[in-house]
C-alpha positions in Angstrom: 0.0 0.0 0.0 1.3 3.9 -0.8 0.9 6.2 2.3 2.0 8.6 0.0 -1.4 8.9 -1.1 -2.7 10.2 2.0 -0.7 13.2 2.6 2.3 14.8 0.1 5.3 17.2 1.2 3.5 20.2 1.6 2.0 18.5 4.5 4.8 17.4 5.9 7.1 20.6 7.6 10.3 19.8 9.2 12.2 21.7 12.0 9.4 23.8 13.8 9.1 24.8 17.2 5.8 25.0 19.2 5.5 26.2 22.7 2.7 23.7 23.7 0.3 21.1 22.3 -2.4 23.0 21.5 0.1 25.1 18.7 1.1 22.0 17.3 -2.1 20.3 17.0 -3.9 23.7 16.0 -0.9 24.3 13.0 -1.4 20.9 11.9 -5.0 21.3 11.2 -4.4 24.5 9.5 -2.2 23.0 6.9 -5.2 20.5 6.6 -7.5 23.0 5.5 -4.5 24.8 3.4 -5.0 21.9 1.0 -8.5 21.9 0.9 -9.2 18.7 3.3 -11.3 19.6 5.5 -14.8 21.0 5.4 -14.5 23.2 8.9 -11.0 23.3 10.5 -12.6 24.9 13.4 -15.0 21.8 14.1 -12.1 19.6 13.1 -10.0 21.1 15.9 -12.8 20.2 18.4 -13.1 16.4 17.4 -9.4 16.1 18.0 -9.2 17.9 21.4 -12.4 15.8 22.3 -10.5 12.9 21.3 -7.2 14.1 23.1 -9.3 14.1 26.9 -9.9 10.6 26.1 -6.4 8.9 26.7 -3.1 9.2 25.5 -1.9 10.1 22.0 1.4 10.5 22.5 3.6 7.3 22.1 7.6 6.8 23.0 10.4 7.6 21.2 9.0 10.9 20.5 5.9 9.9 18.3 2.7 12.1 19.1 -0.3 10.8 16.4 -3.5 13.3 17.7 -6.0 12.6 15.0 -10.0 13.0 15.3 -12.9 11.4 13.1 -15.3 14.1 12.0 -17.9 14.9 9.3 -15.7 18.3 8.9 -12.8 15.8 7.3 -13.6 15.8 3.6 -10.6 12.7 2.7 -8.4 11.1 5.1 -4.9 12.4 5.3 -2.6 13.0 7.5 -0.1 15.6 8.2 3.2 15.8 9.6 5.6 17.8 11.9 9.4 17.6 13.2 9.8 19.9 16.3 13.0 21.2 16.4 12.3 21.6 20.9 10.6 18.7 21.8 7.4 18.5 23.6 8.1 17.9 27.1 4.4 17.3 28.8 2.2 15.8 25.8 0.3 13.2 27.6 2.1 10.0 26.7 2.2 6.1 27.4 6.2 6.4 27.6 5.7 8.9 30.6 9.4 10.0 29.8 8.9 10.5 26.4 9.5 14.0 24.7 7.7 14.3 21.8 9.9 15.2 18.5 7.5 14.1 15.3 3.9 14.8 15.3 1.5 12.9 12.8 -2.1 14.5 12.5 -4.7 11.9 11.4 -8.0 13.1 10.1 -10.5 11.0 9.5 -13.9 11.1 7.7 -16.7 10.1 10.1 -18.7 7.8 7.2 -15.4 6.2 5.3 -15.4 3.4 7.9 -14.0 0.6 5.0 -12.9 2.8 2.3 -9.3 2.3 0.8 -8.3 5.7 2.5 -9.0 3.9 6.0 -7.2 0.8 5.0 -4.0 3.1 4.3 -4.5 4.8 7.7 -4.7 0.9 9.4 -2.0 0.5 7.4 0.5 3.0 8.5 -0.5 2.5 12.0 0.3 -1.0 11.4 3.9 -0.1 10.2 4.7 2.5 13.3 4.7 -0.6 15.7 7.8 -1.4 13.8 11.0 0.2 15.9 12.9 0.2 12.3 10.5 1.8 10.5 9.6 4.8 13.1 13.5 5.1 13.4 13.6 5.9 9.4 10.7 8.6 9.7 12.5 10.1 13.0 16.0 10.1 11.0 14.1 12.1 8.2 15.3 16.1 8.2 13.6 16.9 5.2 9.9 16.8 4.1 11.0 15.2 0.9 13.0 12.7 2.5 10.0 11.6 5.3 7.6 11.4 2.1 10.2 9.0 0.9 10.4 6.9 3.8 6.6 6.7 4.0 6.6 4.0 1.4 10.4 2.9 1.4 11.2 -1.1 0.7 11.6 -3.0 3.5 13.6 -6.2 4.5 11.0 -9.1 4.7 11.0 -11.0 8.3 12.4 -14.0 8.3 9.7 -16.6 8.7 9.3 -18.4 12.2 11.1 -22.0 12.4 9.1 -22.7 16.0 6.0 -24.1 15.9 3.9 -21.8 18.8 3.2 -23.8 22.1 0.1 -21.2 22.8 -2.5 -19.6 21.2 -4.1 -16.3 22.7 -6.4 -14.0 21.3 -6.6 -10.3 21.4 -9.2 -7.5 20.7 -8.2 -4.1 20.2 -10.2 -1.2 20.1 -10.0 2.9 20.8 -12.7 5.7 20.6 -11.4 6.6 17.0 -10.9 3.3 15.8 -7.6 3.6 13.6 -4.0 4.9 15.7 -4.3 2.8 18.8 -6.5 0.0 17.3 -3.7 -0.9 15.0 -0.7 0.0 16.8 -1.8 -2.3 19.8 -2.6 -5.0 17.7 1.2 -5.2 16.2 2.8 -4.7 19.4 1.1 -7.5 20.5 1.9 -9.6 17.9 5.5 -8.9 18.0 5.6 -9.4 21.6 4.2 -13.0 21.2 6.8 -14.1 18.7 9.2 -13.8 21.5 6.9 -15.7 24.0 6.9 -18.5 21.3 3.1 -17.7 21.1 0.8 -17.0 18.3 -1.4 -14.3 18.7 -4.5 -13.5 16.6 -5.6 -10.0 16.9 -9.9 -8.8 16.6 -9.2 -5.3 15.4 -12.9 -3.6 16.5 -12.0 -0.1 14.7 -13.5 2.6 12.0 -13.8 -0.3 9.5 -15.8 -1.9 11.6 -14.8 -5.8 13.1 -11.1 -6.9 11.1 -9.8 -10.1 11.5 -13.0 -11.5 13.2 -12.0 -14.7 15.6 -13.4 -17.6 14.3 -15.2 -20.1 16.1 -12.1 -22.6 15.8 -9.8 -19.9 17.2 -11.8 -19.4 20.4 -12.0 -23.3 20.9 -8.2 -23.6 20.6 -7.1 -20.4 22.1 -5.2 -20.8 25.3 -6.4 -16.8 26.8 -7.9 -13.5 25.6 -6.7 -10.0 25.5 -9.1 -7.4 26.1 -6.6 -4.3 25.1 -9.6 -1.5 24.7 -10.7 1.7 25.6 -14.3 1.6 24.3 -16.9 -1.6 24.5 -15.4 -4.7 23.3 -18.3 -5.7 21.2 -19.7 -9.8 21.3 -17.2 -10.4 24.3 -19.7 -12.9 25.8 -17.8 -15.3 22.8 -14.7 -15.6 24.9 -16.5 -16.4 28.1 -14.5 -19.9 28.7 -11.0 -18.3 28.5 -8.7 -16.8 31.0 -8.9 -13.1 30.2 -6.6 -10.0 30.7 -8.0 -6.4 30.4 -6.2 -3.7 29.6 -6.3 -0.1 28.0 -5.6 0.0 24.3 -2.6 2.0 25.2 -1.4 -0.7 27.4 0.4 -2.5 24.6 2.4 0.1 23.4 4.1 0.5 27.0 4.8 -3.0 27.7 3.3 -5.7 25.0 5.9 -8.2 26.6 3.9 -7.8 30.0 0.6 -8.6 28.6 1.8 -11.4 26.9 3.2 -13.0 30.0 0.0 -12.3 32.5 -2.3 -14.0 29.6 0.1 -17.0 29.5 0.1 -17.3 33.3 -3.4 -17.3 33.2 -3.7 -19.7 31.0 -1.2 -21.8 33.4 -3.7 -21.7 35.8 -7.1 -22.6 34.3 -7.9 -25.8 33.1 -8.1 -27.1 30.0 -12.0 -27.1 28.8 -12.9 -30.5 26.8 -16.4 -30.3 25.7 -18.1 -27.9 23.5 -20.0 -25.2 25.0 -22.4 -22.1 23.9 -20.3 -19.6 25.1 -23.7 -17.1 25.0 -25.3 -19.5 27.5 -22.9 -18.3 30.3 -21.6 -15.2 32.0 -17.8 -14.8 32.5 -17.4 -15.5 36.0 -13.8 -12.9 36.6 -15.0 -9.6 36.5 -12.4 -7.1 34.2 -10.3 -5.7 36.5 -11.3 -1.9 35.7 -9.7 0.8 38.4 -12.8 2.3 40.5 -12.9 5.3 39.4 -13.1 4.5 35.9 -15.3 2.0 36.5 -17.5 4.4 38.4 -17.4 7.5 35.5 -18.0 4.5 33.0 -21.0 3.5 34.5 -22.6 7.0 34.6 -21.6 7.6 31.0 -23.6 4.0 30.2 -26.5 5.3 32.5 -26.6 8.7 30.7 -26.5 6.9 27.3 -29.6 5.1 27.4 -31.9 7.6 29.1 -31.1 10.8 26.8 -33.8 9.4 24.2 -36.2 8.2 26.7 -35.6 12.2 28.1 -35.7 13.4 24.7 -38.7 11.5 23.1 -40.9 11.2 26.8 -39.9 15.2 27.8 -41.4 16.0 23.9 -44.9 14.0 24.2 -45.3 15.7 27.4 -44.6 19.0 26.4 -46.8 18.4 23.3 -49.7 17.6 25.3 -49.5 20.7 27.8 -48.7 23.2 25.2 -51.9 21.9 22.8 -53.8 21.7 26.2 -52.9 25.1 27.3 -52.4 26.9 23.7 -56.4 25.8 22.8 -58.1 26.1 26.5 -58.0 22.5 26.3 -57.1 21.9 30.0 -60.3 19.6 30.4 -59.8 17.6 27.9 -56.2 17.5 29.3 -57.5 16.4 32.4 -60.1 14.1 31.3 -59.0 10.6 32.0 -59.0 8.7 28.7 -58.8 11.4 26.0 -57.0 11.5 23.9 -54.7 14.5 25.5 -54.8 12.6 28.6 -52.9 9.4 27.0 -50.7 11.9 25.4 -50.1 13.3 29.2 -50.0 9.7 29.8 -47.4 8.4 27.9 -44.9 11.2 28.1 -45.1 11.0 32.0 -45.1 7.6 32.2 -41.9 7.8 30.0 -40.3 10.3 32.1 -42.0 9.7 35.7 -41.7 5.5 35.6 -39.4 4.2 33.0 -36.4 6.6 33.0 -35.1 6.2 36.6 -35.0 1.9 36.3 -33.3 2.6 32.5 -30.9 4.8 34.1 -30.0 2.4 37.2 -30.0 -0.9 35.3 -27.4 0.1 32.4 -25.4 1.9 35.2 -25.3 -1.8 37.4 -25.3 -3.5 33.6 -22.4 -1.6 33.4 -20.5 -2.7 36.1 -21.3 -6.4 36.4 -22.8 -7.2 32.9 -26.1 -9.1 32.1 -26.8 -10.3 35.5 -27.0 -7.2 36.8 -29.7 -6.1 34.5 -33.0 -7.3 36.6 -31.2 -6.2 40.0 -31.1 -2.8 38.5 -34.3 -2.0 36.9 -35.7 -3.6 40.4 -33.6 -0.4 42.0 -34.5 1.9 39.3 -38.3 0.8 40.4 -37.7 1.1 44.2 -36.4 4.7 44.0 -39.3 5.4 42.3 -41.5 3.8 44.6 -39.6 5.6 47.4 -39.2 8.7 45.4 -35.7 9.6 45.7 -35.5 10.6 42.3 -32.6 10.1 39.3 -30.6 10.6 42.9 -31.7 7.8 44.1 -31.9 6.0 40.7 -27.8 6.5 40.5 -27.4 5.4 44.0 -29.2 2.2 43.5 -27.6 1.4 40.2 -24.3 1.5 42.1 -25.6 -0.9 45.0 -26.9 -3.5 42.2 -23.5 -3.4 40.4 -21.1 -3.7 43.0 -24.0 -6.9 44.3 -23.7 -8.4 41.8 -20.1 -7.9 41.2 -19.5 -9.0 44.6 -21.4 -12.1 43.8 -20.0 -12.9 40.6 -16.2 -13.0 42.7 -17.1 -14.6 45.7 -20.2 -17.2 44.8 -18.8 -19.5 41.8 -19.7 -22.6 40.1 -19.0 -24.8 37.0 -20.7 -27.5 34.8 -24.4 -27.9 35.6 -24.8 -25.6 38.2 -23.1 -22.4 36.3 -26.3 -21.6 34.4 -28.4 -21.7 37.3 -25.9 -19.2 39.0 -25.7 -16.6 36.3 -29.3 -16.5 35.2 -31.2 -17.5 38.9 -28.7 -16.6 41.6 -27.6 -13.4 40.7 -30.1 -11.7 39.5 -32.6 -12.6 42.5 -30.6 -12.4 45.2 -29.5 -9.1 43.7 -33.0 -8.0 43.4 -33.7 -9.1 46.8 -30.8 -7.1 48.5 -31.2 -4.1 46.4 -35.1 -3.2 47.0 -34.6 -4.4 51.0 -31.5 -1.5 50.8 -33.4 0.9 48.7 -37.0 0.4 50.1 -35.8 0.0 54.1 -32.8 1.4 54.6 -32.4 4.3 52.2 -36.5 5.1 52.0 -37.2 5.9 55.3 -34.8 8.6 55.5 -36.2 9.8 52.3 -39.4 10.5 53.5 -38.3 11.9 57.1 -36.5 14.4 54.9 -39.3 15.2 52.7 -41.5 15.9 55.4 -39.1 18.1 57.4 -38.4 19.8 54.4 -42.2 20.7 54.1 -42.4 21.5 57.0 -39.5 24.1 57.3 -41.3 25.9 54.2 -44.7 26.1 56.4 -42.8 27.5 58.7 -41.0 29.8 56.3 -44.9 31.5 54.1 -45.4 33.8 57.1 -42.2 35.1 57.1 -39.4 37.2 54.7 -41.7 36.4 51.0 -38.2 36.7 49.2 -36.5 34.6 51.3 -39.0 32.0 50.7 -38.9 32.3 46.9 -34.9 32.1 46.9 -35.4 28.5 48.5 -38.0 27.0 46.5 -36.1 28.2 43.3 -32.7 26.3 44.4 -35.1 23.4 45.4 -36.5 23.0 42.3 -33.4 22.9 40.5 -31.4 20.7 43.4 -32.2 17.4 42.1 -34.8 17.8 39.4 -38.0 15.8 40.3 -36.2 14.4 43.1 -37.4 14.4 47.0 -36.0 17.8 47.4 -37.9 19.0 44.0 -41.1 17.1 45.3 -40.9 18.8 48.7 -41.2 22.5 47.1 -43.8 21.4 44.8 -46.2 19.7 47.9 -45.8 22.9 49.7 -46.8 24.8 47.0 -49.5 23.0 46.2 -50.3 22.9 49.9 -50.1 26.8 50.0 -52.6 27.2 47.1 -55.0 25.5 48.7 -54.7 27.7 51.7 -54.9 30.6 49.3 -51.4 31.8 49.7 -50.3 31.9 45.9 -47.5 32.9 45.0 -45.2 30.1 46.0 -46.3 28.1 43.2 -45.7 31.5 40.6 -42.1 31.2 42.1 -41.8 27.3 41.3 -43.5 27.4 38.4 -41.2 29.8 36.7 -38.3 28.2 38.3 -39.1 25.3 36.5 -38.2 26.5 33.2 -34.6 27.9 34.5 -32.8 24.7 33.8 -33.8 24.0 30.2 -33.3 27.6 29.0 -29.8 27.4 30.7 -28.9 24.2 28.9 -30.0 25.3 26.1 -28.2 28.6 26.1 -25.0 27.3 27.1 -24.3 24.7 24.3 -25.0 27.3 22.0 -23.2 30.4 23.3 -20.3 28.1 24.4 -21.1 25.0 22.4 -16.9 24.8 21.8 -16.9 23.4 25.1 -19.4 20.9 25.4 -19.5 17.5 23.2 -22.0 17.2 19.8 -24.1 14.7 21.8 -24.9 17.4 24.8 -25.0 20.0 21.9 -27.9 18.0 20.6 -29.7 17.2 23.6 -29.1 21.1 24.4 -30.9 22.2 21.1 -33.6 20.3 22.5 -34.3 21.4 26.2 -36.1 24.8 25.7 -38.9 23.4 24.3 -39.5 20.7 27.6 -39.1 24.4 29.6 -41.8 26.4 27.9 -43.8 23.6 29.0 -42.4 23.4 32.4 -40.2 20.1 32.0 -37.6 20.1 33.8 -35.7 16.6 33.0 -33.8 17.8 29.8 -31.0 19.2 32.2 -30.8 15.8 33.9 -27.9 14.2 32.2 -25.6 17.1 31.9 -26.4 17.1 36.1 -25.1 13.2 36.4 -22.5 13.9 33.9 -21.2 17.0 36.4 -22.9 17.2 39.6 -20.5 19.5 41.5 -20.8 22.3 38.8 -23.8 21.9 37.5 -25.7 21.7 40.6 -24.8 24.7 41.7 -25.0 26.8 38.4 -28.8 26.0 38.4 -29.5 26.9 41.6 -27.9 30.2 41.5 -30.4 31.2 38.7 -33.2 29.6 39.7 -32.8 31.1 43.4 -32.9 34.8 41.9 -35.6 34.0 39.6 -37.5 32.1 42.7 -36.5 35.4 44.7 -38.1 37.8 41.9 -41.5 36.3 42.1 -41.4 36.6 45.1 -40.5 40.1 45.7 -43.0 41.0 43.0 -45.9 39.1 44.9 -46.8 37.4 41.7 -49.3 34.8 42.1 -50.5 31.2 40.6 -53.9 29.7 41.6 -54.1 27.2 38.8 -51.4 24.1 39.1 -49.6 23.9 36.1 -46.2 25.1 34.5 -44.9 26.1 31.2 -45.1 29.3 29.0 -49.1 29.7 28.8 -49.3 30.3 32.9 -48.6 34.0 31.5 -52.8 34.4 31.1 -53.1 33.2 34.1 -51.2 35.2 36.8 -52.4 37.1 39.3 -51.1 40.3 41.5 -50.0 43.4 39.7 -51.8 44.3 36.3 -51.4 40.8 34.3 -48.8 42.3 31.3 -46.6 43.3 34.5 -47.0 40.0 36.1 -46.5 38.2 33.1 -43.0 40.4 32.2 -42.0 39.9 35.9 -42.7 36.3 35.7 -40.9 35.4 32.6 -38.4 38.1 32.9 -37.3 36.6 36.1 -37.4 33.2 34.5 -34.8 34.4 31.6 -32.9 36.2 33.9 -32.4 32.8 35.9 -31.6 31.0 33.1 -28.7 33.7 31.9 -27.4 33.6 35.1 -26.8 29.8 34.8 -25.9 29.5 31.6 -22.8 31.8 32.3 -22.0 29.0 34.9 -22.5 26.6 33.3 -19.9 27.8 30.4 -17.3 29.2 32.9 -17.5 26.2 35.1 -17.3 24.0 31.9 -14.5 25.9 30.7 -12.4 25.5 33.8 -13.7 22.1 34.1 -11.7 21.4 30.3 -8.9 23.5 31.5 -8.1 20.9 34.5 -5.8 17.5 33.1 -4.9 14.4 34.6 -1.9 14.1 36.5 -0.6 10.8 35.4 -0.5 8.9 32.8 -2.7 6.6 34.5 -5.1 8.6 35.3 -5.3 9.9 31.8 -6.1 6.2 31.0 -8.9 5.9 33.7 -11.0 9.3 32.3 -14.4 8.2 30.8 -14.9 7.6 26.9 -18.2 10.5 27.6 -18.6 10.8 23.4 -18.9 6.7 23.0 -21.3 6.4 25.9 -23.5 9.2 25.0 -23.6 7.4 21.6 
């Protein structure tokens, strides 16, 4: 294959000097779109530095390869850079190493398979070889590298030794081409000199290469899981010993791997039957540090409830705006119309099914299949205790680490390992979780919910704005959690009693969040990912309807900032309201309230009322950007820590 093809010596410079990463990286791209590669360097730029929080790019021996996949990349190519100063801190599996030679990859986010992709695999195959990433780093011209690209090389000397094992690998990173490859060769190298044969799964941007066959798994002696994202189908290798590593693992220490997988294989007895692997569970649980483990199973949480948020959040709002838009609010409320299944559905979407979706995928997560049941049954019991996506996340966690626990410490084999995987675990998971959730974490649920009502009543006589500044930052606390139910019984409770104008205050709160998420990914949507920008475009119309659940998962994504960025806002808009004595005597929320306020002449209520509403929302969208921003601004210490952040882009999709 030509590599030349991909790039040409106007896109390779030699000799340069950049003061930090960023200049490299951001040069790089601009010589891109120099020769008419990309669509929108600026867009390209963000899919690189998106992929660059994900784990390592640079190498050892002073190889950096950044590269991003992105609908802005109109061919693959790559371009190139010799630093005349090396790079001293470019995040790099060589923790030592000092970056000299920087290769940009860019590649086109719907060529998966294309010839162009197969000379990226390609090159990445050939940087695994020490010689030939010697001849590109001896290169002091750009003519001379774009000769090496493609220069004749010696042909290895074919092995002699029959291999005494046989282990098989999977490789796979975010992008899907640089580490993917790269890990794959380093692992096959290291085998040939632990007289082993290794047969590498590459799961990258042209999809599954080199796909095991079912011989391969029968014979193989242990399995590699070298990967940053999913490994996809991994129930197939559920009878071997398995080691799991990060994709940039390999690249460190190949030799390392190599040895653990063959000591594993030491220990585990030979299987002699046939068996269907999907029939069973793997009974070792990957060995994934905690807090990896821990941000990976949020990210897998937040992944499956965005389009239960997005399609349940719409019906709703559908419903109340129609309802409220027509002075359809009987029909609305009539139980079997058609509004009312509308209402239904949506609710039922967002009030029943999104909690247990959110804490089964975050205990599937961490323990796999058997975990599944345990955590929709404490998805269910939150509900039924009403602790909200709070106590969604917190019993997802408890049904995991169950099961986990289980999985390690109660094991079988031959008849009785089915009965284990799909009986045991998931009851006695379900079993410990709902006693936990429902008698042990409930109970303290409700004692707070009722002091918290409690402290309100005892709050309406009092200082009006002070009341209004509290409702507003519980509304926005936990989002239709306990706290969030507490404000909204009060209210409800005040109404009754003709006091009023708490539920103005939390009905206008209630649209603070969604405006705010909104307005922040577009006025800073450089620092937020394309998913959240898309779930962002998507949240002000749940708030003109007074649905507050679109903000949700940028809240689990980023508690400690995001938390307090909505309550700011919605305490001053809660505080407003109040001040204003603006009043609400019909339950309800969203944009059509306006006709129905009461207090000062009902254009000035309504222009208080939503005024204070917009004002919130501004107030925490300019949090939400500069604690986003500082948030980015932050890096891992270590290399190892670098290799534990979350892949946040691949759960979301």
């Amino acid at each position: 294959m030509h590599l030349q093809s991909l790039t040409s010596p106007e896109l390779i410079s030699t000799n340069h000097t950049f003061p930090s990463k960023q200049e490299a990286i951001r040069y790089l791209v601009d010589q891109l779109d120099e020769k008419n590669k990309l669509h929108s360097k600026e867009e390209f730029y963000q899919a690189v530095m998106e992929r660059e929080d994900l784990s390592p790019t640079g190498l050892e021996g002073g190889l950096a390869i950044p590269h991003g996949k992105s609908t802005a990349v109109k061919e693959a190519a790559f371009a190139v850079a010799s630093l005349k100063t090396p790079i001293d801190d470019w995040e790099s599996v060589d923790e030592n190493n000092r970056v000299e030679l920087v290769m940009l990859l860019a590649i086109p986010e719907n060529e998966a398979g294309s010839t162009h992709l197969n000379l990226l695999a390609e090159m990445m195959t050939r940087l695994a070889d020490p010689d030939y990433k010697a001849r590109l780093l001896e290169a002091k011209t750009s003519e001379a590298f774009f000769a090496a690209l493609d220069a004749e090389e010696e042909p290895e000397k074919e092995e002699t030794e029959e291999p005494s094992k046989l282990i098989l690998a999977v490789t796979a990173c975010p992008a899907g081409i640089a580490h993917t490859y790269m890990a794959a060769e380093a692992l096959v190298r290291a085998g040939r000199e632990y007289n082993a044969k290794v047969l590498v799964e590459k799961q990258g941007a042209n999809g599954i290469e080199d796909r095991h066959k079912k011989a391969d798994i029968a014979n193989a002696d242990a399995v590699i899981f070298a990967a940053d994202v999913a490994v996809k189908n991994p129930d197939r290798y559920v009878r071997l010993p398995r080691v799991t590593t990060s994709v940039a693992a390999p690249l460190k220490n190949a030799g390392k791997i190599i040895e653990e997988a063959l000591e594993k294989s030491k220990q585990t007895a030979p299987h002699t039957e046939d068996v269907h692997v999907e029939d069973d569970f793997d009974d070792e649980p990957d060995e994934k540090p905690f807090k990896a483990e821990i941000k990976d199973s949020i990210m897998t949480g937040i992944s499956y409830i965005i389009p239960i948020i997005v399609a349940g959040g719409m019906t709703l709002a559908f419903a109340v705006l129609i309802s409220q838009a027509f002075g359809l609010q009987d029909v609305y409320a009539e139980e079997g119309s058609w509004l009312w299944l509308y209402r239904q559905l949506g609710g039922t979407m967002l009030g029943t099914i999104m909690v247990p979706v959110l804490s089964a995928y975050m205990a599937y997560s961490i323990a796999d299949k058997p975990a599944l049941g345990p955590g929709f049954a404490a998805g269910i019991a939150a509900n039924l205790i009403g602790s909200g996506f709070l106590g969604g996340m917190l019993g997802g966690f408890l049904a995991g680490y169950i099961i986990k626990f289980l999985k390690k410490n109660v094991q079988t084999s031959g008849t009785f390992s089915g009965f284990v995987s799909f009986w045991l675990y998931p009851v006695a998971g379900t079993l410990s979780v709902g006693a936990i959730m429902m008698f042990v974490v409930g109970e303290p649920l409700a004692a707070l919910n009722n002091g918290l009502i409690h402290w309100l009543e005892g709050l309406s006589g009092g200082n009006a704005i002070l009341l209004g500044v509290i409702l507003g930052a519980m509304v926005s606390f936990d989002l239709g959690g306990p706290v969030n139910k507490a404000a909204y019984t009060f209210c409800i409770g005040a109404m009754a009693s003709g006091n009023i104008m708490p539920y103005a205050a939390f009905a206008s709160v209630k649209m603070v969040s969604a405006f705010a998420v909104t307005g922040a990914t577009i006025v800073g949507k450089q620092y937020f990912t394309k998913p959240e920008q898309e779930v962002g475009k998507q949240t002000w119309l749940l708030g003109l309807a007074g649905i507050t659940e679109g903000a949700i998962p940028f809240m689990i994504n980023d508690p400690l900032r995001v938390i307090p960025s909505l309550i700011a806002g919605s305490a001053v808009t809660g505080g407003i309201v109040a001040y204003f004595d603006v009043g609400l005597d019909v339950p309800g929320a969203g944009i059509f309230s306006l006709a129905l306020l009461k207090g000062p002449a009902l254009f000035t209520a309504a222009s208080i009322w939503l005024g204070a509403a917009l004002l919130g929302a501004f107030i925490s969208m300019v949090l939400l950007i500069i604690t986003r921003k500082n948030r980015l601004k932050k890096k891992p210490q270590t290399t190892e820590e670098r290799d534990e952040a979350p892949q946040m882009k691949t759960a979301v999709n």
